[in-house]
C-alpha positions as a Markdown table, in Angstrom:
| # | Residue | x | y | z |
|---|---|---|---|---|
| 1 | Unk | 41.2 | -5.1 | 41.2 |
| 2 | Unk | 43.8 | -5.4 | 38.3 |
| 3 | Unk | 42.9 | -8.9 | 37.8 |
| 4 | Unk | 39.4 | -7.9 | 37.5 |
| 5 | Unk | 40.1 | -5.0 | 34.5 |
| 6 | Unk | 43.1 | -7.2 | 33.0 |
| 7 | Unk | 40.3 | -10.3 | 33.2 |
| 8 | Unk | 37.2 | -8.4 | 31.5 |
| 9 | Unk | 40.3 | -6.5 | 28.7 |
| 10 | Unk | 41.4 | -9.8 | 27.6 |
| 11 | Unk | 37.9 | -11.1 | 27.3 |
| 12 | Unk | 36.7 | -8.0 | 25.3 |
| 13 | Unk | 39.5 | -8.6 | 23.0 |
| 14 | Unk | 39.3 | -12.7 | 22.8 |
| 15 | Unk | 35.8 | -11.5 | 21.6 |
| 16 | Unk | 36.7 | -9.0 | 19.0 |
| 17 | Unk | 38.8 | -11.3 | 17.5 |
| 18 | Unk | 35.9 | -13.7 | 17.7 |
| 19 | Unk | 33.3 | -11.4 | 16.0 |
| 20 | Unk | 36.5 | -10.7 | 13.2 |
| 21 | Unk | 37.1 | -13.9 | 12.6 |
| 22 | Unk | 33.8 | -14.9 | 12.1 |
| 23 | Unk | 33.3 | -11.7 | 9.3 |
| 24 | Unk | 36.4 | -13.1 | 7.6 |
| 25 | Unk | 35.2 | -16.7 | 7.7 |
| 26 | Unk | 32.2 | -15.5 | 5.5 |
| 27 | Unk | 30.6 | -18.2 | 7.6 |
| 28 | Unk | 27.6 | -16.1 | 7.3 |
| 29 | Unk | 25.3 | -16.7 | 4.2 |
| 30 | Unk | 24.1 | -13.0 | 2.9 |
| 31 | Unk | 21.7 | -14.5 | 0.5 |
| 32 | Unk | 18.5 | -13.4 | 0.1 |
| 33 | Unk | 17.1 | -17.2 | -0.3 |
| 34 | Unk | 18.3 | -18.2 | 3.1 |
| 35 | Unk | 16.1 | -16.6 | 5.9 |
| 36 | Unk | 17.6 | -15.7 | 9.2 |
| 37 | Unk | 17.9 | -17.8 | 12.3 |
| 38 | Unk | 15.0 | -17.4 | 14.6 |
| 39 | Unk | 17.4 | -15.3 | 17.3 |
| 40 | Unk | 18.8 | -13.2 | 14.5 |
| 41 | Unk | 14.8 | -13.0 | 13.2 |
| 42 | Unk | 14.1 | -11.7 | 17.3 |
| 43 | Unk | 16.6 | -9.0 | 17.2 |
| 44 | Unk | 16.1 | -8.0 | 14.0 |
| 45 | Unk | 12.3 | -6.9 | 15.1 |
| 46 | Unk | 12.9 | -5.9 | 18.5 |
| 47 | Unk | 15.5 | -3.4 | 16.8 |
| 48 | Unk | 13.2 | -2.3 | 14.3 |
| 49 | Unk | 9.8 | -2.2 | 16.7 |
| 50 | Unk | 11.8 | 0.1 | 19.5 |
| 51 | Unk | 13.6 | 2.2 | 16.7 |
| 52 | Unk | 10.5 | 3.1 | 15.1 |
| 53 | Unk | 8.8 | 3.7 | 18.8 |
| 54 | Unk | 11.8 | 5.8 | 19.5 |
| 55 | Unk | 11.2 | 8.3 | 16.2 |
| 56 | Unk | 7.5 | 8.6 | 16.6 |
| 57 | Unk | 7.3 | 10.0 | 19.4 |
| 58 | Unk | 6.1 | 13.4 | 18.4 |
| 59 | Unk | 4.9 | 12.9 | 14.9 |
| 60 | Unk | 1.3 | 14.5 | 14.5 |
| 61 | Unk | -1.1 | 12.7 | 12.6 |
| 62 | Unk | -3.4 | 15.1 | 10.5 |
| 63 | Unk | -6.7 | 14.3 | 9.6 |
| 64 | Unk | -6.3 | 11.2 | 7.3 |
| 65 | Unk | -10.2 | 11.2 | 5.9 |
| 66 | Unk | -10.1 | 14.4 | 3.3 |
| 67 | Unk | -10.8 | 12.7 | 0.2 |
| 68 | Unk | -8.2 | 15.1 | -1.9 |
| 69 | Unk | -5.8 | 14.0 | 0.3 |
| 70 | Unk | -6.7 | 10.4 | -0.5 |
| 71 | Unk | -6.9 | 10.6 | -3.8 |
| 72 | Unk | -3.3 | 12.1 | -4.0 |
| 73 | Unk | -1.9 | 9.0 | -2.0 |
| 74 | Unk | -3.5 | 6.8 | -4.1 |
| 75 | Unk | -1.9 | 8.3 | -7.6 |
| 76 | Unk | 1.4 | 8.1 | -5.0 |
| 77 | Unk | 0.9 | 4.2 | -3.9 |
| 78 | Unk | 0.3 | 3.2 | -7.3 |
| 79 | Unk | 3.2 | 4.9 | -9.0 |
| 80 | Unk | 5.7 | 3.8 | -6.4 |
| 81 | Unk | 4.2 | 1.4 | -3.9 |
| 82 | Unk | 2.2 | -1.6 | -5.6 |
| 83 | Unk | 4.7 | -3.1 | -7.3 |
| 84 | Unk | 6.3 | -4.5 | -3.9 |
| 85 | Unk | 3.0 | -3.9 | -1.7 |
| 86 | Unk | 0.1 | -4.7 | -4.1 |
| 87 | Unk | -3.2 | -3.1 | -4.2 |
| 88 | Unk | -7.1 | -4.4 | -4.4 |
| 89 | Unk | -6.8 | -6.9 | -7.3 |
| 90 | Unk | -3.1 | -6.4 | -8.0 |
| 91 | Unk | -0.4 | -8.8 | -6.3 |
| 92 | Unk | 3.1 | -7.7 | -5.7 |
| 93 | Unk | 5.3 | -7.9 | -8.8 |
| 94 | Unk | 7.5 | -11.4 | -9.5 |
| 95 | Unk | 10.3 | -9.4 | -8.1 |
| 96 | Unk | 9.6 | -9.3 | -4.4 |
| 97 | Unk | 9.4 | -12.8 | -4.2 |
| 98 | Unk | 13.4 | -12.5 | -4.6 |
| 99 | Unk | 13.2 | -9.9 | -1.5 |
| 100 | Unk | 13.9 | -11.3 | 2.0 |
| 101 | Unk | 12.2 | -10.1 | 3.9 |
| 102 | Unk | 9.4 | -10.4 | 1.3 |
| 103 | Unk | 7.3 | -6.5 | 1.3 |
| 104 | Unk | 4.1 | -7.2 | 3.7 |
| 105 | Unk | 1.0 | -6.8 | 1.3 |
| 106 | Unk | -0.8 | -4.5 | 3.2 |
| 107 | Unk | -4.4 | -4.8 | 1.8 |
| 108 | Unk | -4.2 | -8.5 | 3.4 |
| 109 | Unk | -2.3 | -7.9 | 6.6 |
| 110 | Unk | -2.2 | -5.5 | 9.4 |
| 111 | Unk | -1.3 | -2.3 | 9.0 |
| 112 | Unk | 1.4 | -0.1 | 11.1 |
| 113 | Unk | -0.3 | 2.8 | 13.1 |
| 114 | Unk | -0.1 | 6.5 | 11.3 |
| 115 | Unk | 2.8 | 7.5 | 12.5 |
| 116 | Unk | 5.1 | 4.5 | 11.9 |
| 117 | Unk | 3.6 | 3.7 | 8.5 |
| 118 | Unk | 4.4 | 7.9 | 8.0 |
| 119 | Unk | 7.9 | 7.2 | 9.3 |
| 120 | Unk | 8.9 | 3.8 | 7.4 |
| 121 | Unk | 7.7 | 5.6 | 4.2 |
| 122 | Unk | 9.4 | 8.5 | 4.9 |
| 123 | Unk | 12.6 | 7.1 | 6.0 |
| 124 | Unk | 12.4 | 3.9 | 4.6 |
| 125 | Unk | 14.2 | 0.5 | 6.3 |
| 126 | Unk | 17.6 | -0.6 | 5.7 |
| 127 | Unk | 18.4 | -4.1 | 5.1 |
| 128 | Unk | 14.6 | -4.6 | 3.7 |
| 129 | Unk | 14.9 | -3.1 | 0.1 |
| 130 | Unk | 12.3 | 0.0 | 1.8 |
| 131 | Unk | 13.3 | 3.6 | -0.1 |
| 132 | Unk | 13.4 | 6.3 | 1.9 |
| 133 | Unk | 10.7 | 8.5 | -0.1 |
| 134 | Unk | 11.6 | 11.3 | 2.2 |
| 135 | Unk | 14.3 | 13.2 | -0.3 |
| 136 | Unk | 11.9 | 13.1 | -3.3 |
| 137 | Unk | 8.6 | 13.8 | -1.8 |
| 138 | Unk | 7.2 | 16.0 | 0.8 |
| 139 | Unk | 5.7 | 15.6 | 4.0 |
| 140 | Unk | 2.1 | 16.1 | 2.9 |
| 141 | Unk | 2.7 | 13.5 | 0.1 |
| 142 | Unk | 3.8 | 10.8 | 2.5 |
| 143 | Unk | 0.8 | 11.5 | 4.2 |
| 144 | Unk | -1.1 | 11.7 | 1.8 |
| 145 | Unk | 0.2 | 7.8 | 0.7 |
| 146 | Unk | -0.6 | 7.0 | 4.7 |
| 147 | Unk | -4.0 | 8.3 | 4.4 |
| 148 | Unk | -4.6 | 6.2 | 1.1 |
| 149 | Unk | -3.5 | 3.2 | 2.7 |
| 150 | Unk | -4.8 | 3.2 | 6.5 |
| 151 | Unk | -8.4 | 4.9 | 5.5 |
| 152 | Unk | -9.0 | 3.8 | 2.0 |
| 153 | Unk | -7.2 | 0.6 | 0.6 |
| 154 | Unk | -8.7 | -2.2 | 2.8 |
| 155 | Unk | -12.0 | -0.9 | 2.8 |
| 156 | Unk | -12.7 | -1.1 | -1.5 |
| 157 | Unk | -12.9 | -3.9 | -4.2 |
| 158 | Unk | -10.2 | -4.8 | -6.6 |
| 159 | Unk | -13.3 | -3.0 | -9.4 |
| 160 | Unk | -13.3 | 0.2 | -7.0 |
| 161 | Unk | -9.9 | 0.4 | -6.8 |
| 162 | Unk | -9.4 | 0.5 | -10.3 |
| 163 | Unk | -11.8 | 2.8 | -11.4 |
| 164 | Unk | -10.1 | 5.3 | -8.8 |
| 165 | Unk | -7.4 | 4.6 | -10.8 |
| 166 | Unk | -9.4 | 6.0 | -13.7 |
| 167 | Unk | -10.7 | 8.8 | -12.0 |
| 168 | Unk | -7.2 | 10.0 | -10.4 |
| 169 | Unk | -5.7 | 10.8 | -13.9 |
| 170 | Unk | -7.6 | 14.2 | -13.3 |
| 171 | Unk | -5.3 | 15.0 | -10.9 |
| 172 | Unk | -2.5 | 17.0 | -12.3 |
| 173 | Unk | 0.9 | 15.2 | -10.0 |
| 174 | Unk | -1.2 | 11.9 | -10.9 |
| 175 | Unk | 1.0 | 9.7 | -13.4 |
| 176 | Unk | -1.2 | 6.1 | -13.1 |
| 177 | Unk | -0.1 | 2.8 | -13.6 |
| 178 | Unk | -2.9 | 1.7 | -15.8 |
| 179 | Unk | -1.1 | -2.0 | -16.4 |
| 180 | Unk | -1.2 | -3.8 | -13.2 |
| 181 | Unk | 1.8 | -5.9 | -12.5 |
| 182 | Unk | 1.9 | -9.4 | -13.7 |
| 183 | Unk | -0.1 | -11.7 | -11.6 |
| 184 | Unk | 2.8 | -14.3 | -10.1 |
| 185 | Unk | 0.5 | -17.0 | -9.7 |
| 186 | Unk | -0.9 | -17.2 | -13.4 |
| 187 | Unk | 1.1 | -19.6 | -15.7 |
């Protein structure tokens, strides 16, 4: 039996001095050009997937359909959220296409149930350059953005979506982008 602890304490410290050595190599490349091997791509979102899953589990979704409540995520998406995310007719600033991993542009992809897309803009992502919007805006804000996004933004032209824009200045917390971000892909 003292073989057996002796055996497994010398192999937990041959691999601590593994894992060290490895850190202090700098064998690992932290740039943001160079995307992850698939294996570190595979825990990455099996973490993230089963974190989320973990720390929604009791989150009530309200009604997302009141068209107030809309209208206040949409002044809230556009003053923080299409510059990475994009929007009907606007594509993500330059800038995220230096982010790894790049923001998902969520008018053209699939978007996160209610209560994770309420808890990743709550409480943001580390390691994904996600803010936690959670200290500067309340609960009914982020749902508010949540409600903009799962019930309005796929479902409205780039022309609707901009004369929303218009419209939403009558809102008194609205502060509109009215200059879309530069479109990358014009030269």
């Amino acid at each position: 039996m003292k073989k057996v602890i002796l055996s497994i304490i010398f192999t937990l410290v041959v691999l601590v001095i593994a894992i060290l050595a490895y850190i202090w190599s700098g064998t690992f490349n932290v740039s943001q050009m160079v995307p992850h091997k698939s294996i570190t791509q595979w825990v990455i979102n099996k973490t993230t997937q089963y974190s989320i899953e973990k720390r929604i589990k009791g989150i009530t979704v309200p009604a997302l359909t009141d068209t107030a409540m809309i209208a206040v995520g949409l002044d809230h998406y556009n003053e923080m959220c299409v510059i990475c995310h994009g929007g009907p007719g606007i594509e993500p600033s330059e800038m995220t296409k230096g982010l790894y991993p790049e923001p998902p542009v969520f008018y053209k992809s699939e978007m996160p149930t209610p209560e994770g897309a309420f808890w990743i803009i709550k409480n943001g992502m580390k390691m994904t350059s996600m803010p936690a919007f959670g200290p500067t805006h309340s609960d009914d804000k982020i749902w508010a953005i949540t409600a903009f996004m799962l019930k309005k933004m796929n479902s409205i032209s780039p022309a609707d979506y901009q004369e929303l824009l218009k419209k939403s200045s009558l809102h008194d917390d609205a502060q509109v982008l009215t200059i879309a971000p530069p479109d990358i892909n014009k030269k």
